[in-house]
N, CA and C atoms as an extended XYZ file, in Angstrom:
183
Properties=species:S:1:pos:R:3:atomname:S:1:resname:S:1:resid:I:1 pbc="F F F"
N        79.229       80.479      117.500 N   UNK     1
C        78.460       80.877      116.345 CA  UNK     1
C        78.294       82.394      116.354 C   UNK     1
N        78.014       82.972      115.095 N   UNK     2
C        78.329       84.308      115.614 CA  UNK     2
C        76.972       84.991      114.958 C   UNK     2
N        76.735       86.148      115.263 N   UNK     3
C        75.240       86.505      115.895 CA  UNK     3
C        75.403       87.125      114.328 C   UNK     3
N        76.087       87.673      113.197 N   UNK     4
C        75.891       88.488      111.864 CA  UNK     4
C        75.022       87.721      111.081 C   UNK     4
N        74.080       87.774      110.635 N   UNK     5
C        74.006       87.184      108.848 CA  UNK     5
C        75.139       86.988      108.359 C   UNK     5
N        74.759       85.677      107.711 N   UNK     6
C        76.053       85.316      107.122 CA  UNK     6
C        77.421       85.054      107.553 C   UNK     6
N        77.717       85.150      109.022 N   UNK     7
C        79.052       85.208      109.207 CA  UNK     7
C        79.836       86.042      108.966 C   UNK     7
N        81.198       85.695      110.088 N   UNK     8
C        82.347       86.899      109.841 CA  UNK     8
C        82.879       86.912      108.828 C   UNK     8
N        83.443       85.670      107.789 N   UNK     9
C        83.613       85.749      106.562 CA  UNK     9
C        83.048       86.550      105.391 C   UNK     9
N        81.726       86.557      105.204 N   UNK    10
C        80.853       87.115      104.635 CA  UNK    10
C        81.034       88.723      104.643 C   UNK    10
N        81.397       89.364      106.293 N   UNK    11
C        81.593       90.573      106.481 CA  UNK    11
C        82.756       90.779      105.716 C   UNK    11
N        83.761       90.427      106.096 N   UNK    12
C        85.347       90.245      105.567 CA  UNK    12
C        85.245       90.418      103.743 C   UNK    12
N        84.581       89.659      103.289 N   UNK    13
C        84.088       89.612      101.750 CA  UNK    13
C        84.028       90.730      101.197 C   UNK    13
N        82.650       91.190      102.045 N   UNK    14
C        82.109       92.512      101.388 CA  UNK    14
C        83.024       93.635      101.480 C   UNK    14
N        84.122       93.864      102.955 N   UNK    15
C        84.826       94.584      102.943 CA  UNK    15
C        85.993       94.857      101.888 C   UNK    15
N        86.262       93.747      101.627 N   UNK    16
C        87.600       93.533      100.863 CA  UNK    16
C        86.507       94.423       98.939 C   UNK    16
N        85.568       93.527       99.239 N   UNK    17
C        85.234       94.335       98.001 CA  UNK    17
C        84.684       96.304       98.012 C   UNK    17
N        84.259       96.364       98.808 N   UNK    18
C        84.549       97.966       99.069 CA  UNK    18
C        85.534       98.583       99.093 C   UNK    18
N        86.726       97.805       99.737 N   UNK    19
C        88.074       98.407       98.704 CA  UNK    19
C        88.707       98.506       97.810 C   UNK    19
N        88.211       97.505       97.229 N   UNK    20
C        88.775       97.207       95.539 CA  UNK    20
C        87.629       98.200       95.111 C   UNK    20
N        86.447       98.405       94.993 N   UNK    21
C        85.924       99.510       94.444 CA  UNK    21
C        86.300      100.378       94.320 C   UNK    21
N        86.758      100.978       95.831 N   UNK    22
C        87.123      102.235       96.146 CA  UNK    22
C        88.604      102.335       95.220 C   UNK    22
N        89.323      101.525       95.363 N   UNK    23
C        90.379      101.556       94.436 CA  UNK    23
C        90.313      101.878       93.039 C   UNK    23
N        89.308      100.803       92.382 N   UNK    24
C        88.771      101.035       91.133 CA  UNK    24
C        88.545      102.492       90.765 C   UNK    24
N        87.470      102.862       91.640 N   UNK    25
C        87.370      104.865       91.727 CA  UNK    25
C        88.813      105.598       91.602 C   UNK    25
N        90.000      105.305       92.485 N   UNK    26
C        90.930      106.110       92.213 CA  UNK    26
C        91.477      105.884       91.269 C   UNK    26
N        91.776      104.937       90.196 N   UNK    27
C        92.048      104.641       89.281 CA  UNK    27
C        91.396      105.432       88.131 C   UNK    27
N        90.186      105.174       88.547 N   UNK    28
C        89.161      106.481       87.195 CA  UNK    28
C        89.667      107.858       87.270 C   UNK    28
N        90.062      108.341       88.490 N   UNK    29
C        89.497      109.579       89.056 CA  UNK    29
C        91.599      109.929       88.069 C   UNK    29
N        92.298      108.783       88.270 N   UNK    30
C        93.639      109.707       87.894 CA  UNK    30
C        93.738      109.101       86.042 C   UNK    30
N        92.944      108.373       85.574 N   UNK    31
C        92.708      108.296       84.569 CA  UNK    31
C        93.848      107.121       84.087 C   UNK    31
N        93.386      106.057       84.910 N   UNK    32
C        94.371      105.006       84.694 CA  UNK    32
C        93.662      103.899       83.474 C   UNK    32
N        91.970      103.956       84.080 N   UNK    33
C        91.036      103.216       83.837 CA  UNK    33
C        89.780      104.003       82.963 C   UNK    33
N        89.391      103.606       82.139 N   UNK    34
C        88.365      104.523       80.949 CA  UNK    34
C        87.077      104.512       81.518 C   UNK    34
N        86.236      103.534       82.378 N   UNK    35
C        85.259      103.449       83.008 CA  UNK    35
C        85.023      102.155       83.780 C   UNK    35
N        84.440      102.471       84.522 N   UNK    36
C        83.926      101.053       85.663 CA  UNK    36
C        82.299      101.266       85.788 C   UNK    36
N        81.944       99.291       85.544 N   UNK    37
C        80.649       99.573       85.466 CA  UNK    37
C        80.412       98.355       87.118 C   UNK    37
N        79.494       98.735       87.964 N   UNK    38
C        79.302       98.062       89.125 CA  UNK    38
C        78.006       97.040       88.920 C   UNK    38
N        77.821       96.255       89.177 N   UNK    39
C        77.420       94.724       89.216 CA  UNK    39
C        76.045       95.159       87.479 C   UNK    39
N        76.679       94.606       86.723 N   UNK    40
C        76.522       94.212       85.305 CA  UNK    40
C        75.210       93.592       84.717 C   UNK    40
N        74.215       93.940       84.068 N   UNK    41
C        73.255       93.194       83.665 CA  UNK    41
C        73.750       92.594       82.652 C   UNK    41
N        72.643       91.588       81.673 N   UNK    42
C        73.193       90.953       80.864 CA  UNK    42
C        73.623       89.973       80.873 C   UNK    42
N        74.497       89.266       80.187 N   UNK    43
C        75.529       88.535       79.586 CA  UNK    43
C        76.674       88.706       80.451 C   UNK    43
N        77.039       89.603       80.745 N   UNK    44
C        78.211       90.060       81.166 CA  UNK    44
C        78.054       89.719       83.106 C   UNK    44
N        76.889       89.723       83.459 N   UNK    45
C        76.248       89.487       84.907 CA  UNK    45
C        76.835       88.617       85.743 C   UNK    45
N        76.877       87.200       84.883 N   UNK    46
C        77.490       86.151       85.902 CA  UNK    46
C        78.683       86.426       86.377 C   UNK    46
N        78.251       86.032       87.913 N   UNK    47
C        79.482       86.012       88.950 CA  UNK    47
C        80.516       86.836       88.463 C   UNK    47
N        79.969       88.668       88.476 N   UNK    48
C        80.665       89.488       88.121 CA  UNK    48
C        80.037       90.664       89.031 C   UNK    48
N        81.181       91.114       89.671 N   UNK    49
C        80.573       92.803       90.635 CA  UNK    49
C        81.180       93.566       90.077 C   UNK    49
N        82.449       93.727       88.738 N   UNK    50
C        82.970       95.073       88.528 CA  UNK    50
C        83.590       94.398       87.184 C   UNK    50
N        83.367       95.857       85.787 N   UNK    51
C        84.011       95.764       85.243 CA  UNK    51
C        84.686       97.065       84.822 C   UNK    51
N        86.000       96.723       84.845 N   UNK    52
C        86.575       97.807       84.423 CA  UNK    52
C        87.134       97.789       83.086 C   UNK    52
N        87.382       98.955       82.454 N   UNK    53
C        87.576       99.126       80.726 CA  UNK    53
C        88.740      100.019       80.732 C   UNK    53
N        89.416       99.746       79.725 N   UNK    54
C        90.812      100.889       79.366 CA  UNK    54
C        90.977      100.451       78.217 C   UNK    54
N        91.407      101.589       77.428 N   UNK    55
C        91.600      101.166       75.884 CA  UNK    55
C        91.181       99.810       74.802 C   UNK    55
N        89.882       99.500       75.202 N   UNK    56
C        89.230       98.429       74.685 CA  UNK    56
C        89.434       97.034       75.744 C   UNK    56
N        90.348       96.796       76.381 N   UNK    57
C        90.839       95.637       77.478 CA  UNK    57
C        89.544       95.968       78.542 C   UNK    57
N        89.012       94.678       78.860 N   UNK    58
C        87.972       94.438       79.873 CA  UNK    58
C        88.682       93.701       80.909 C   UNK    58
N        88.513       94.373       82.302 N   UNK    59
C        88.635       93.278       83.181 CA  UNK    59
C        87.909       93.344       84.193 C   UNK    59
N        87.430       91.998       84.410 N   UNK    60
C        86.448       91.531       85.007 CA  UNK    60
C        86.703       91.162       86.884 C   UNK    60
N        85.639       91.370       87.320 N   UNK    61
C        86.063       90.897       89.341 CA  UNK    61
C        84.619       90.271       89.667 C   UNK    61
């Protein structure tokens, strides 16, 4: 059993999503992507941590 909250999975999770963020960022930064919004109020909220926008196209993570 392993001594983290949540488990090693859980760690693994969050990591994988700190890189797709971080990705998301380089994407803004070379102007691939029009804006990224990080975990969403609203409507838009459920079981959603990132949305990214480009020329009207939403996509959702």
């Amino acid at each position: 059993m392993s001594l983290e909250m949540g488990g090693r999975s859980d760690k693994y999770g969050n990591q994988y999503e700190n890189r797709y963020f971080a990705r998301l960022l380089l994407r803004l930064v070379n102007e691939e992507i029009g804006s990224v919004i990080v975990e969403p109020l609203g409507a838009d909220s459920d079981s959603v941590e990132f949305i990214s926008e480009h020329e009207g196209t939403k996509e959702y993570y």
